[in-house]
C-alpha positions in Angstrom: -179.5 150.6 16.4 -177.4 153.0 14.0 -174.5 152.0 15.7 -174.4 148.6 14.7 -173.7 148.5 11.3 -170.4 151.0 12.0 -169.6 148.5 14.5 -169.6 145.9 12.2 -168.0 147.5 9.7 -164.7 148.1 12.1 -164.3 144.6 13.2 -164.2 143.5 9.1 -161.7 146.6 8.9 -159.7 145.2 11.8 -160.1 141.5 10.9 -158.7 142.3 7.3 -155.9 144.1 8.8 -154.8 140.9 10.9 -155.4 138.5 7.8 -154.2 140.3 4.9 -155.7 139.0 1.8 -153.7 136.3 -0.7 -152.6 138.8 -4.5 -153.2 135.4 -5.9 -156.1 135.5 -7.3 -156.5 131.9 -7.6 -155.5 131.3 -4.0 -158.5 129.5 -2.0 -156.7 129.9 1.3 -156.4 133.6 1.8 -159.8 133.9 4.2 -160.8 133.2 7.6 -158.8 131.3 9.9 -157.0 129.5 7.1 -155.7 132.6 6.0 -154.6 133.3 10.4 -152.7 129.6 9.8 -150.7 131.1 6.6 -149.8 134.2 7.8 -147.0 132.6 9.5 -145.5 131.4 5.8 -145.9 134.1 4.2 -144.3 136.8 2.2 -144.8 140.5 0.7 -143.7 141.0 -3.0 -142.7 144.5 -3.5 -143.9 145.7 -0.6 -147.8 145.7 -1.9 -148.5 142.2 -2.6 -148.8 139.8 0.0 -148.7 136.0 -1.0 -150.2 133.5 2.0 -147.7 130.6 0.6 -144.6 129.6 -1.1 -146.9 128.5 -4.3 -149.0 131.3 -4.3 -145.4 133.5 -4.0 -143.9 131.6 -7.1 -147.1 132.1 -9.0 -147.3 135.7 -8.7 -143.0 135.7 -9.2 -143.6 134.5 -12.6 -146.6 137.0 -13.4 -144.8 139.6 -12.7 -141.3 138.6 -14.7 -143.3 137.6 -17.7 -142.3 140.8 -19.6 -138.8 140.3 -19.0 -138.5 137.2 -20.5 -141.4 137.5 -23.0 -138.8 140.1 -25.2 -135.4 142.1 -25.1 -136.2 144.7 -22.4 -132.8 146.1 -23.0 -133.1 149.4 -24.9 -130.9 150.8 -27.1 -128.0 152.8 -26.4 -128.7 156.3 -26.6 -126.6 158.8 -28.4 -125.4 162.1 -26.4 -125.8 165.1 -28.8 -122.1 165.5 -29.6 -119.1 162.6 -29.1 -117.0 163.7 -26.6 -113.7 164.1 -29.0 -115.7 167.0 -30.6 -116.6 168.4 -27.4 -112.9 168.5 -26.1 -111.7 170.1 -29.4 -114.7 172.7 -29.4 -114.0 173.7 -25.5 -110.1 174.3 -26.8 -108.7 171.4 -24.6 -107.0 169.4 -27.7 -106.2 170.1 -30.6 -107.3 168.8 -34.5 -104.1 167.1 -34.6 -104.0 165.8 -31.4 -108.1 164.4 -32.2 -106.8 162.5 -35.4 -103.9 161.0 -33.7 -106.7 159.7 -30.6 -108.9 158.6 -33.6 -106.2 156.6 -34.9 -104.9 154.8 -32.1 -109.0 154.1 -31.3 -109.3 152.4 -34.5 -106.6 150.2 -33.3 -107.0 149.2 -30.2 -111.6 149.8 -30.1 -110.9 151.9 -26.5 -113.1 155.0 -25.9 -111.9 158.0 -27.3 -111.4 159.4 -23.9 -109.3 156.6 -22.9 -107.1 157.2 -26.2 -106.6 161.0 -25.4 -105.5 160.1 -21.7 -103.0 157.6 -23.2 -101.7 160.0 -25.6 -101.3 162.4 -22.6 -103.7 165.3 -24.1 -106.4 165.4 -21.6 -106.8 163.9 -17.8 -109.6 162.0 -16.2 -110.9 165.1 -14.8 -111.1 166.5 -18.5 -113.3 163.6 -19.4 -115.8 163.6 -16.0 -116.2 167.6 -17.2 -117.5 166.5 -21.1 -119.2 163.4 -19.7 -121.3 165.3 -17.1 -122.0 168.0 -20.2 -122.8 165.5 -22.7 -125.6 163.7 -19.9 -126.5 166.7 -17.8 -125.5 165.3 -14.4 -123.0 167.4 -12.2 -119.4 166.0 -11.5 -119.7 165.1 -7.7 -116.8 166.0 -5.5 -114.6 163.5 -4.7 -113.3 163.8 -1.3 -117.4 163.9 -0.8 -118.0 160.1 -2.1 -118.7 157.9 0.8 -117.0 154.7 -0.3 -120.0 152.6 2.4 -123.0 153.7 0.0 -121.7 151.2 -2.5 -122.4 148.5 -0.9 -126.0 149.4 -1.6 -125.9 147.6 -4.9 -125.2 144.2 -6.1 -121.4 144.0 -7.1 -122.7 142.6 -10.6 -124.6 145.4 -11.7 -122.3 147.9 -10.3 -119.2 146.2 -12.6 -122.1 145.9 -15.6 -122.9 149.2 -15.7 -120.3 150.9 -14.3 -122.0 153.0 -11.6 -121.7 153.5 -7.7 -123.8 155.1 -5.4 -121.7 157.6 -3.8 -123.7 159.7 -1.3 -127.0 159.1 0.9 -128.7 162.4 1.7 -130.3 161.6 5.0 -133.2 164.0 4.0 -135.0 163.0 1.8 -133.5 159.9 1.0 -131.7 160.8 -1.7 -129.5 158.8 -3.2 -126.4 160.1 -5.5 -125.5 157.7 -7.8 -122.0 158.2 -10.0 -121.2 157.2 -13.1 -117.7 157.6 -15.2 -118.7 157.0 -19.1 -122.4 157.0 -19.7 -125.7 157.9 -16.9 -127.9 154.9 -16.9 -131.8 156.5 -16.3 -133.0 153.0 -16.6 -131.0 151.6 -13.5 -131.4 154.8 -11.9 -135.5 153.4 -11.9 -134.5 150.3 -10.8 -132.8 151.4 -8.1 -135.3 153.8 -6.8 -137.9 150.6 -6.7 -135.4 148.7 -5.1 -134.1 151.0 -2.5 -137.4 152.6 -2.4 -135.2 156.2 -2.5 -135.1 159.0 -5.0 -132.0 158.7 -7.2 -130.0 161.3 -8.6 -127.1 160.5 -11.3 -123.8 162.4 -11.0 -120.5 161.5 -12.4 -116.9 160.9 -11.1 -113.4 160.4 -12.6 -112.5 157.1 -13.2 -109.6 156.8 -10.3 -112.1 157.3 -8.0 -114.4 155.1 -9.3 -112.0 152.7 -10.0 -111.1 153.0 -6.2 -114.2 153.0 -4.5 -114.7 149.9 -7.0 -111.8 148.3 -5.5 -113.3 148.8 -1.7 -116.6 147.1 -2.6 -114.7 143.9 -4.1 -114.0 143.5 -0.7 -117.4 141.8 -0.1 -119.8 140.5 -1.8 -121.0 137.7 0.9 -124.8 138.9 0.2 -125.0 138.7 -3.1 -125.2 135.6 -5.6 -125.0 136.2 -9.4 -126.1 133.6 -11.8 -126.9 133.3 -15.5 -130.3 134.0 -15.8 -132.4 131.2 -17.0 -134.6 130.5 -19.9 -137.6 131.0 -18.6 -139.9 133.6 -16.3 -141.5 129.9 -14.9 -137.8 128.6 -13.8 -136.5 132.0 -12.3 -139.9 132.6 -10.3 -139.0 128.7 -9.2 -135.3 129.6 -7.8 -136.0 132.9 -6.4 -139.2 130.9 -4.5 -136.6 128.7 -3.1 -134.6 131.2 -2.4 -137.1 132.8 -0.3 -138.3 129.6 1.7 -134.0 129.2 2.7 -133.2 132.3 3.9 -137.0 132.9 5.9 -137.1 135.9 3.9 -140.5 137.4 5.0 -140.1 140.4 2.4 -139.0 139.9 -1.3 -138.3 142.7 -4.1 -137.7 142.0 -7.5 -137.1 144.3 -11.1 -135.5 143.9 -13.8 -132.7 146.2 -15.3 -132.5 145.8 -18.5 -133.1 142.3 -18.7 -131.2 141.4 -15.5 -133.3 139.8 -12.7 -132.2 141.8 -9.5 -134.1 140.1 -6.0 -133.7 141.5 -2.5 -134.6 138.6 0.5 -135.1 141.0 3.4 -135.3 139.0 6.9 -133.8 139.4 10.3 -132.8 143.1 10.0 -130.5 142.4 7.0 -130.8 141.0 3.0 -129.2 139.0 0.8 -129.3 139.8 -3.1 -130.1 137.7 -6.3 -129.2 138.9 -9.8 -129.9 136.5 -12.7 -127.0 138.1 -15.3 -128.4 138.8 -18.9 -125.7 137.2 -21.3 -123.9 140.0 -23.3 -125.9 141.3 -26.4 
């Protein structure tokens, strides 16, 4: 008799394994063998919600993008502790002189200072991948080590937007170094890490070889489509629904980055990428 109820208890377990319950929690159709009958349209959310239906999907799509759209999830830039002009004339690489004359040519032309110092022949890229790692407290990551394959990790559009490009995929651990070449980004470093479901770790690299391994991933963007995003959470939860019922996608992830939309469609061993483009503030 004192068996029974365990018994019991681990065909409910089992059962509930089989027929994984609707997220939606108006969904009526998430029980019993009506749920068995959906399972077959299905789709996980971020790996932890499971939606029984294309509506119920699209519901919890725009729940979960309400905050994005709801206000400016961009934050504002942040400010390294010293600019990097005052940094190269501190470490003895230029000189005053040679600082006034990049400062005047900036106010000219609105380039970085960096860019005007490597014009004016004062400094070289590897100079400014030294102060730029300083100022953001990442290490400079060697360059015959970047594997120019790990960039096509990333959407094309967010790696020309914010300038980065995962460069190295630690096998253990999963760790994944990500470079940059003017500023680190910690909030698409989070992204990323939701995304890929890795750890991240920023590093930074000289702009040739960013500029090259930036070449070699223009090479294909097949599986990915960028698009303005639209006005509303209701109308992008509607497109990336659709999305999901083409392609037979039986997994979807989706974040924001600063106000960009970024969806992954995972089905038949492979993906295809979504990225609704902030316009420029």
């Amino acid at each position: 008799m004192d068996s029974l109820p365990q018994m019991k208890l681990k065909r409910t377990v089992a059962w509930r394994q089989l027929v994984p319950r609707c997220s939606h929690l108006e969904c009526n159709s998430s029980s019993g063998w009506t749920g068995l009958l959906h399972r077959a349209s299905g789709c996980w959310l971020n790996e932890t919600e499971w939606l029984c239906s294309p509506n119920c999907l699209e519901a919890a799509l725009e729940h979960h993008l309400h905050s994005s759209f709801a206000h400016d999830t961009r934050p504002a830039p942040i400010r390294t502790t010293m600019p990097m002009g005052l940094m190269m004339l501190a470490r003895g690489v230029i000189s005053d002189p040679q600082l006034r004359r990049a400062l005047d040519l900036q106010r000219s032309s609105g380039e970085r200072i960096g860019s005007c110092l490597k014009r004016l022949g004062f400094i070289s890229s590897e100079d400014i991948a030294s102060v730029v790692a300083t100022q953001w407290g990442s290490p400079v990551f060697p360059a015959e080590s970047v594997q120019p394959a790990c960039s096509m990790l990333l959407p094309f559009s967010l790696v020309e937007r914010y300038r980065m490009l995962p460069v190295h995929l630690a096998a253990v651990g999963r760790r994944l170094f990500v470079g940059f070449c003017d500023r680190v980004n910690h909030s698409a470093l989070i992204s990323i890490e939701r995304m890929l479901g890795c750890e991240t770790e920023a590093c930074v690299i000289p702009e040739p070889k960013f500029n090259q391994v930036l070449d070699y991933r223009k090479l294909d963007t097949t599986a990915e489509v960028a698009v303005t995003r639209p006005a509303t959470a209701r109308e992008a939860a509607n497109i990336i629904r659709n999305y999901a019922q083409q392609t037979g996608a039986g997994a979807v992830r989706v974040h924001s980055v600063e106000g960009n939309i970024w969806s992954r469609f995972l089905f038949r061993r492979t993906y295809l990428d979504l990225v609704f483009e902030h316009p420029p503030a």
